[in-house]
C-alpha positions as CSV (number, residue, x, y, z in Angstrom):
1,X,5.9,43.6,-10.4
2,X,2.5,45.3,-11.3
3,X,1.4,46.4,-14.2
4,X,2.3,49.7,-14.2
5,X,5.7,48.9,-14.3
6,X,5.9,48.1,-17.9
7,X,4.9,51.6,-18.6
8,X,7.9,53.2,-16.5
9,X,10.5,51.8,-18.9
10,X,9.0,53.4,-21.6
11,X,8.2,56.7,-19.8
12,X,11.6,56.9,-18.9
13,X,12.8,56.4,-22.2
14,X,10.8,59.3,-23.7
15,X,11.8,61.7,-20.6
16,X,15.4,60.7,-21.3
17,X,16.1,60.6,-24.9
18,X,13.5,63.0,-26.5
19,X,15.4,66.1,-25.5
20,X,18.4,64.7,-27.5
21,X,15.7,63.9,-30.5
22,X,14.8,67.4,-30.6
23,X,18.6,68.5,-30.6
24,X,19.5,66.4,-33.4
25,X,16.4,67.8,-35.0
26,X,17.3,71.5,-34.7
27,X,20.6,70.3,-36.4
28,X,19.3,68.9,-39.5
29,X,17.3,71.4,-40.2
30,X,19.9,74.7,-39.2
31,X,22.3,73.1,-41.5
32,X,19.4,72.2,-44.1
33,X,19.0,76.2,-44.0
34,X,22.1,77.1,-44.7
35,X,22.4,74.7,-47.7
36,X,18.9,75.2,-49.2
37,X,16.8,78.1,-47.3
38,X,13.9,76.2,-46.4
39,X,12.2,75.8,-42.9
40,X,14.1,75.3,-39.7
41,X,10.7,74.2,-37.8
42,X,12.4,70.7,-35.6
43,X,12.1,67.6,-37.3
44,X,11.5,66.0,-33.9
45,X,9.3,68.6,-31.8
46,X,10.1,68.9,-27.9
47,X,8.7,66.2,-25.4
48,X,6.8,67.8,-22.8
49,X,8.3,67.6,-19.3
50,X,6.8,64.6,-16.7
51,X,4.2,66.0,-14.5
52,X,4.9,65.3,-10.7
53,X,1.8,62.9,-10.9
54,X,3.5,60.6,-13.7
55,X,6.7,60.8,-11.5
56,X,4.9,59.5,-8.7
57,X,3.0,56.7,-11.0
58,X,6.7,55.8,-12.0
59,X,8.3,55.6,-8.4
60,X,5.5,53.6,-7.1
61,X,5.7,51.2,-10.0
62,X,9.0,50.8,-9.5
63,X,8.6,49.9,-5.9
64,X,5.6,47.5,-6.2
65,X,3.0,49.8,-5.2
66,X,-0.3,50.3,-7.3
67,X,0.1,53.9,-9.0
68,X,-2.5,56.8,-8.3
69,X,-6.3,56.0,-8.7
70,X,-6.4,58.7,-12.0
71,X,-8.1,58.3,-15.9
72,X,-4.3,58.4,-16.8
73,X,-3.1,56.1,-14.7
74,X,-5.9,53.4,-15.5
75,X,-5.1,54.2,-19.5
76,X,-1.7,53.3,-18.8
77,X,-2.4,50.0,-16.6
78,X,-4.9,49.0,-19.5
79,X,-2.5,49.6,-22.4
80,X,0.5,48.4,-20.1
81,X,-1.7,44.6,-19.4
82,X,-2.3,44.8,-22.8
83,X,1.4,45.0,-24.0
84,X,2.3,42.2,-21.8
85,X,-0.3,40.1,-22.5
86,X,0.9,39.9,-26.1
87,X,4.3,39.8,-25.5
88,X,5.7,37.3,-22.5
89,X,8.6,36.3,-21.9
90,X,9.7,33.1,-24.0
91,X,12.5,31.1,-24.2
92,X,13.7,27.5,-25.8
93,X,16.7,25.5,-23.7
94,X,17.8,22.6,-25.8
95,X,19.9,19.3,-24.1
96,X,21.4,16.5,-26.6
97,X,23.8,14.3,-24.9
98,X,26.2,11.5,-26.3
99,X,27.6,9.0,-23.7
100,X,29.1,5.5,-24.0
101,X,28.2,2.8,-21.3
102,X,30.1,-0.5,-20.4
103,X,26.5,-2.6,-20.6
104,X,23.8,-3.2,-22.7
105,X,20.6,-2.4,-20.4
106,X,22.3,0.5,-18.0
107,X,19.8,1.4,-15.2
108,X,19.5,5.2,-16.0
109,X,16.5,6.1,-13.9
110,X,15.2,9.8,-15.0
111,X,13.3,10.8,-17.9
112,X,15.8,12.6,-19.4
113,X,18.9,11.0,-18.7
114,X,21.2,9.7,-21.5
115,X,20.2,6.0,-21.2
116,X,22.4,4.3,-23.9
117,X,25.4,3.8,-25.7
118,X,25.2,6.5,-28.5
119,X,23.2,10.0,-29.2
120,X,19.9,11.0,-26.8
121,X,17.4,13.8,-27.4
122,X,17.2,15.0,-23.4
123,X,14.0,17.8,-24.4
124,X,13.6,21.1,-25.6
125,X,12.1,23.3,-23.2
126,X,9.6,26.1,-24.1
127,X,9.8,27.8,-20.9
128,X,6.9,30.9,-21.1
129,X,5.6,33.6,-18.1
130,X,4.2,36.7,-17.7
131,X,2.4,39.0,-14.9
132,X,-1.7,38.6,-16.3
133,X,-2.6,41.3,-14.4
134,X,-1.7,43.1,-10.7
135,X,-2.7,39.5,-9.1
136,X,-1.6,37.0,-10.8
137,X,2.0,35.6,-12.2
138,X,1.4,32.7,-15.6
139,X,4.3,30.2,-15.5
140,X,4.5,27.1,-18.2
141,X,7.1,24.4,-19.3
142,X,6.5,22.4,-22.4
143,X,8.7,19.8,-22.8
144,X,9.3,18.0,-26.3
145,X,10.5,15.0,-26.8
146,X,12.0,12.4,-28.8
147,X,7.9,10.9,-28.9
148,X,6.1,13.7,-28.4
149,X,5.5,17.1,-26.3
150,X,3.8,17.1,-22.9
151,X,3.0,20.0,-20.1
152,X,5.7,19.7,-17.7
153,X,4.7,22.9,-15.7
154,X,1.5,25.6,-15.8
155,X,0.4,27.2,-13.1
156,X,-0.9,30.7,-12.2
157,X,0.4,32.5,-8.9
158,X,-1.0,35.1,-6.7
159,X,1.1,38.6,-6.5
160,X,-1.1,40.8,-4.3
161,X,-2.2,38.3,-1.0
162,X,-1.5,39.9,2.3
163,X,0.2,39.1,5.1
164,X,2.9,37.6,3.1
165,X,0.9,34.5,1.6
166,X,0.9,33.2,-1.7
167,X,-1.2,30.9,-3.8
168,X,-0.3,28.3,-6.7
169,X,-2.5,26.2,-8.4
170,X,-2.0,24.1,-11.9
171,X,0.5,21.5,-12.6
172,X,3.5,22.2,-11.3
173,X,7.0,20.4,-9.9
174,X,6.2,19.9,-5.8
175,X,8.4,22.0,-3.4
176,X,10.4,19.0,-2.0
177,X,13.9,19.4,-1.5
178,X,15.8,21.5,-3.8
179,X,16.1,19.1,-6.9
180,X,12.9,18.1,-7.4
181,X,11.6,21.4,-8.2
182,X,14.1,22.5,-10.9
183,X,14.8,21.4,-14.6
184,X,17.3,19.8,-16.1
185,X,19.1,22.6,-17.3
186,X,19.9,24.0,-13.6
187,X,21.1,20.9,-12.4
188,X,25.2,20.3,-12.1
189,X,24.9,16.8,-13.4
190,X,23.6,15.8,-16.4
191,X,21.0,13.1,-15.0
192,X,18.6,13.2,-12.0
193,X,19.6,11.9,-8.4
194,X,18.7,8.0,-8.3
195,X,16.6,9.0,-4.5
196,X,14.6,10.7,-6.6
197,X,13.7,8.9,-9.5
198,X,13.0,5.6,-7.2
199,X,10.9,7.4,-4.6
200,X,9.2,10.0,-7.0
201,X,9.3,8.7,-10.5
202,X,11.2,9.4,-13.6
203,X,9.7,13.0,-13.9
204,X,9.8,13.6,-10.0
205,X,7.3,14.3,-7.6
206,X,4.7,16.5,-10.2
207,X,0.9,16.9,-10.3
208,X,-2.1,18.8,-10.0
209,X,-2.2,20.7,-7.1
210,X,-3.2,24.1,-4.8
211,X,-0.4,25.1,-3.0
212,X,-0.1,27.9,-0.5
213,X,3.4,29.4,1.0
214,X,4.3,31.8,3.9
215,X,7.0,33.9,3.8
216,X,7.6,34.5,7.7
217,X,8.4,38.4,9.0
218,X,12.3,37.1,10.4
219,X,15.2,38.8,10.2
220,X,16.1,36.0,8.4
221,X,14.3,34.0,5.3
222,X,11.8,31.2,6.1
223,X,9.4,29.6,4.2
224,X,6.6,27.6,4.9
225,X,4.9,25.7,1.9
226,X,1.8,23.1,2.0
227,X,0.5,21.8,-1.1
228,X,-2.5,19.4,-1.6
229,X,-2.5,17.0,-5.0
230,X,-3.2,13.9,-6.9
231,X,-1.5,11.1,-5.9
232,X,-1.0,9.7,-9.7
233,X,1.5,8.6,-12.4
234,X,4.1,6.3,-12.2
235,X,6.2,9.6,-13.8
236,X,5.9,11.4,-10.7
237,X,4.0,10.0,-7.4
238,X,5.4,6.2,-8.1
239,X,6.0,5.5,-4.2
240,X,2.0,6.4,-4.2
241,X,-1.0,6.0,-6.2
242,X,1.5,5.5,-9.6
243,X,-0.6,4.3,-12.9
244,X,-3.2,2.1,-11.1
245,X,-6.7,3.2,-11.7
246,X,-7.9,4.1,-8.4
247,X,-10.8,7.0,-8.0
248,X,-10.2,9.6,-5.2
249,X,-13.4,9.6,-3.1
250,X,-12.3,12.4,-0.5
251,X,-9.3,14.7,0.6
252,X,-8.0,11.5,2.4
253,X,-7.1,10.3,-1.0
254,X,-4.7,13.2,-1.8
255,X,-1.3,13.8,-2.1
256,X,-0.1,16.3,0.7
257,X,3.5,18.1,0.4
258,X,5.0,20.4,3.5
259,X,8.5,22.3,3.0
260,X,10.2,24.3,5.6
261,X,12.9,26.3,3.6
262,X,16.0,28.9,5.3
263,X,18.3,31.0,4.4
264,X,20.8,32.4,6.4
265,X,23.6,34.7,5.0
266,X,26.3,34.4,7.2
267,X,28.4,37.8,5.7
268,X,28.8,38.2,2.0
269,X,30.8,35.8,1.1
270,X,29.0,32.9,3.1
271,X,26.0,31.7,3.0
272,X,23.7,28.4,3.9
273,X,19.9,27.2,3.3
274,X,18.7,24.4,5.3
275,X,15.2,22.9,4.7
276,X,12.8,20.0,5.4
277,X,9.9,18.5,4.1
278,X,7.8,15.6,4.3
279,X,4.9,14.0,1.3
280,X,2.2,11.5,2.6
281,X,-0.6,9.7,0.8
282,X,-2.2,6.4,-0.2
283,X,-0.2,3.9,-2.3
284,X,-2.1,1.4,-4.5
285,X,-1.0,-1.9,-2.0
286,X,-4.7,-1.8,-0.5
287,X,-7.6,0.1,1.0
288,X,-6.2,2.0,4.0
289,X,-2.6,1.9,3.0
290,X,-0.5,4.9,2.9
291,X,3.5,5.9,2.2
292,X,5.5,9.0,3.9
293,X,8.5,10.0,2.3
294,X,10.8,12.7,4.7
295,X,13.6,14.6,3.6
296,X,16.2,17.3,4.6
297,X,18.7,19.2,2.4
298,X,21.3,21.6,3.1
299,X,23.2,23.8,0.7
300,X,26.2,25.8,1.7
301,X,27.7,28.0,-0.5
302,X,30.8,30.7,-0.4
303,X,31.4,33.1,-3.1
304,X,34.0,35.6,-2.2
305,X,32.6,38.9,-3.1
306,X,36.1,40.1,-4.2
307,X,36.8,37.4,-6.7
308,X,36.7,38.6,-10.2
309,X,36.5,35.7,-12.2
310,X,33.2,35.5,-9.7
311,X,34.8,32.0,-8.1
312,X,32.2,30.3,-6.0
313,X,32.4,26.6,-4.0
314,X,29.0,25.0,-2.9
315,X,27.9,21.7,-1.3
316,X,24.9,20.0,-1.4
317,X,23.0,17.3,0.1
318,X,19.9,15.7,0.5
319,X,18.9,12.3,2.6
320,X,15.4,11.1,2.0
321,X,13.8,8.3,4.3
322,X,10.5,6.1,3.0
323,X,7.7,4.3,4.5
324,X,5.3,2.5,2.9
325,X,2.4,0.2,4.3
326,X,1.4,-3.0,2.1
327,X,-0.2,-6.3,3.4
328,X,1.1,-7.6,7.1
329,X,4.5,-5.3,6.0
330,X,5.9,-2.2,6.5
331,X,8.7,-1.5,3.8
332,X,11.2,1.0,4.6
333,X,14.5,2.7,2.6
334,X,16.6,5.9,2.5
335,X,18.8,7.4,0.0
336,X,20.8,10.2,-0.4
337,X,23.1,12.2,-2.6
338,X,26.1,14.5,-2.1
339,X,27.9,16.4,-3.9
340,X,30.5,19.6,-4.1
341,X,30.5,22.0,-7.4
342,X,33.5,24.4,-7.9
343,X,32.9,27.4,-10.2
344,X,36.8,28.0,-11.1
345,X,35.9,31.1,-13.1
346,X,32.4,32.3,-15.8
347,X,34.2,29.9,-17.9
348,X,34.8,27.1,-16.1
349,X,33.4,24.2,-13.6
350,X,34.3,21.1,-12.0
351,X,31.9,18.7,-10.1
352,X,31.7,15.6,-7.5
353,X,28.8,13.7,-6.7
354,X,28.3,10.4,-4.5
355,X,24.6,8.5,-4.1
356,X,23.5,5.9,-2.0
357,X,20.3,4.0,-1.8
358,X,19.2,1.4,0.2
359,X,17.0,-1.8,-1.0
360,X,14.1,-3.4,0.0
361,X,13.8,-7.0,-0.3
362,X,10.2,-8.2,-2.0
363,X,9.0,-4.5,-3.0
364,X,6.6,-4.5,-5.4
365,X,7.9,-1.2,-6.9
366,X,11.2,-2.6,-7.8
367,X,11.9,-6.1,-7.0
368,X,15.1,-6.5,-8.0
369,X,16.3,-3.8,-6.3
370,X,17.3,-5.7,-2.9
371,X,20.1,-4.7,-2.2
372,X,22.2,-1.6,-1.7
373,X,22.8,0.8,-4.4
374,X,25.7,3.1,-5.2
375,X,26.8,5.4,-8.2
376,X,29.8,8.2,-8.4
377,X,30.0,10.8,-10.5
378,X,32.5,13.7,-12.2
379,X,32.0,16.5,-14.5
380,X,33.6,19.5,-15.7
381,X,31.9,22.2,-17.7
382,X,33.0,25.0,-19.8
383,X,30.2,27.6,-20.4
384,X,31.5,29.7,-24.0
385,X,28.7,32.2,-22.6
386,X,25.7,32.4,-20.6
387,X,23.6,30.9,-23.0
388,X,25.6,27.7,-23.7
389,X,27.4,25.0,-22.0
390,X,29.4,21.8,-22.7
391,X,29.4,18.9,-20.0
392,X,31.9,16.2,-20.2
393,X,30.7,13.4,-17.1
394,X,31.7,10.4,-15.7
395,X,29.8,7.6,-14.0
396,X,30.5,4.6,-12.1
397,X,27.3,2.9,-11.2
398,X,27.6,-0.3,-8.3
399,X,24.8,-1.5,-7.5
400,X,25.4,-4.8,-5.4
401,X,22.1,-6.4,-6.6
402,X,23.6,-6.2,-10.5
403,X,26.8,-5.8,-12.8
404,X,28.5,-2.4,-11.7
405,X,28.8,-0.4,-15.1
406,X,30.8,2.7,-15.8
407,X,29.4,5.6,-18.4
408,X,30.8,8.2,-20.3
409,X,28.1,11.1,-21.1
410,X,28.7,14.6,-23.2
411,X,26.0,17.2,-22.7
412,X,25.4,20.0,-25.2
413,X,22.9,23.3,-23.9
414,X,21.6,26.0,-25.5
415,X,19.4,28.4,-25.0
416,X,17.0,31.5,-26.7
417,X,15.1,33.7,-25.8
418,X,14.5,35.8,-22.5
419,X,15.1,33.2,-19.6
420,X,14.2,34.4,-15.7
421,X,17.0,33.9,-12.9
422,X,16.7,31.1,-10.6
423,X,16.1,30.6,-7.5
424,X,18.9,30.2,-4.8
């Protein structure tokens, strides 16, 4: 969207709505001259008609393309920047949970799970974005918290690069798999993946970082994406650098992400995306050491196009294997979670989930962790609109290294403000 494309809206509405104006106007003041016999001059005087040059500014705004090298035109980008730098898009998504748990210590793993018996603050989110000018997109996520606020997300994206390229750079959630760069609020369980918040941290995988994606010219979508980061804090690059103090001293000391995502719609109805990515860099074990995480996620959705109460089934999984060099060792684990999510109606939803994750015996990262872990999980929402939601969920948490637990969790969501669609 360029910046000309604010100015269409309100072109339109002038083209569209000012004749009527002057209508009304001629009205009022015929029947204020039959009443009084005074002036029937128009209260509201006649808009002038488009020119074909504005119609073409217009058109071309609306399809992406810069509008006509013209004074008027650049008055109109100017005031149009202007407008939109004053005014972004904002919105505030709340989460407060209640939940109940058979144990005193339940290992909840991510930052904003519920994580004991009785009420939890899970964040407000001030999500904020605008286009700064024809080349490049602001995105931010402030989160606070119970203890304080902190920049979960801002970055600034490129809109105009050719040959289908774009770049990121800022602080922003790493393109690994399809949960670890979304928020809480469009996940279909109220707390994070346990793959995720062992191999990535509590936060998962986020940094400062330059990232660059490719959309390939396919018949189909395909995405390449490469990012290069710090490898640091235990919140979100724990399997790497984490909170030890260690300076970088070249770009061998980096973090480095690469994502293959695809989409392929199968008819209307059906569709499936299918990607893979891999993250290496240096853990803090010793000079020289490194850890690779891989992973692959599939996500196959149908939504009959027919279905009025817009019914939709989906599945979703993603495995995740890690490998990570310390002294005379090489420690090695996977993990995984599936699950299925029915949308019954715009009211109404009902959700499975299953998780495994292996242990590592002697890992300095989590040493009791030893042994297998397994946790089960159901949910059913009701949305009273699409700015609210209710969660009711259900946990049973085995893992074979310590007591098994079960939990009992309530979500409440709200949200204000004007909120962008998500991604697929």
């Amino acid at each position: 969207m360029n910046s000309a494309s604010l100015s269409a809206p309100l072109l339109l509405l002038v083209g569209a709505f000012a004749p009527s104006l002057a209508t009304a106007g001629r009205e009022v003041s015929t029947s204020s001259t039959t009443a009084t016999r005074t002036s029937t001059t128009p209260l509201v005087p006649p808009a002038p008609e488009l020119t074909e040059q504005e119609l073409r500014a217009i058109e071309e705004s609306t399809l992406g393309e810069p509008p006509p090298a013209s004074a008027d035109s650049g008055v109109v980008q100017g005031l149009s920047r202007a407008l939109q730098s004053m005014n972004p898009a904002m919105s505030f998504i709340l989460d407060v949970a209640a939940g109940y748990f058979t144990i005193d210590t339940p290992d909840q793993r991510g930052a904003h799970d519920p994580s004991r018996t009785g009420f939890t603050f899970q964040q407000l989110e001030l999500s904020v974005n605008a286009n700064v000018d024809p080349f490049f997109r602001f995105d931010a996520n402030l989160v606070f918290g119970e203890f304080g606020v902190e920049i979960e997300e801002a970055y600034a994206s490129t809109l105009r690069l050719p040959g289908n390229f774009q770049l990121r750079a800022g602080q922003f959630l790493t393109r690994f798999g399809r949960i670890n760069g979304t928020h809480p609020h469009q996940w279909s369980f109220m707390d994070q993946p346990l793959v995720n918040a062992k191999f990535f941290g509590g936060e998962g995988s986020r940094g400062l970082a330059l990232e660059v994606s490719w959309l390939a010219p396919l018949p189909w979508y395909l995405e390449l994406v490469a990012s290069s980061g710090n490898p640091t804090g235990d919140c979100c690059a724990r399997s790497f650098l984490g909170d030890a103090e260690i300076p970088l001293t070249g770009p061998e000391d980096l973090l480095y992400t690469l994502a293959l995502e695809q989409f392929i719609p199968f008819d209307p109805s059906w569709s499936l995306s299918v990607g893979l990515s891999s993250q290496l860099g240096p853990n803090n074990t010793g000079p020289g050491n490194r850890s690779v995480i891989h992973g692959a996620d599939l996500y196959l959705r149908y939504r009959p196009v027919d279905s009025t109460e817009r019914a939709a089934l989906s599945w979703q999984t993603e495995v995740m294997f890690r490998s990570r060099q310390v002294p005379g060792d090489l420690l090695q684990d996977l993990g995984l979670y599936s699950q299925l999510v029915w949308n019954l109606s715009l009211r109404w939803e009902l959700g499975l989930r299953y998780e495994f994750v292996t242990g590592v015996a002697e890992d300095p990262l989590d040493l009791d962790w030893d042994a297998e872990r397994q946790r089960y999980a159901a949910q059913v929402t009701f949305y009273p609109s699409h700015f609210s939601r209710v969660r009711a969920q259900v946990n049973h948490d085995y893992p074979r290294y310590a007591e098994a637990y079960w939990a009992f969790l309530v979500n409440l969501e709200v949200l204000v403000g004007a909120h962008g669609a998500h991604q697929f």
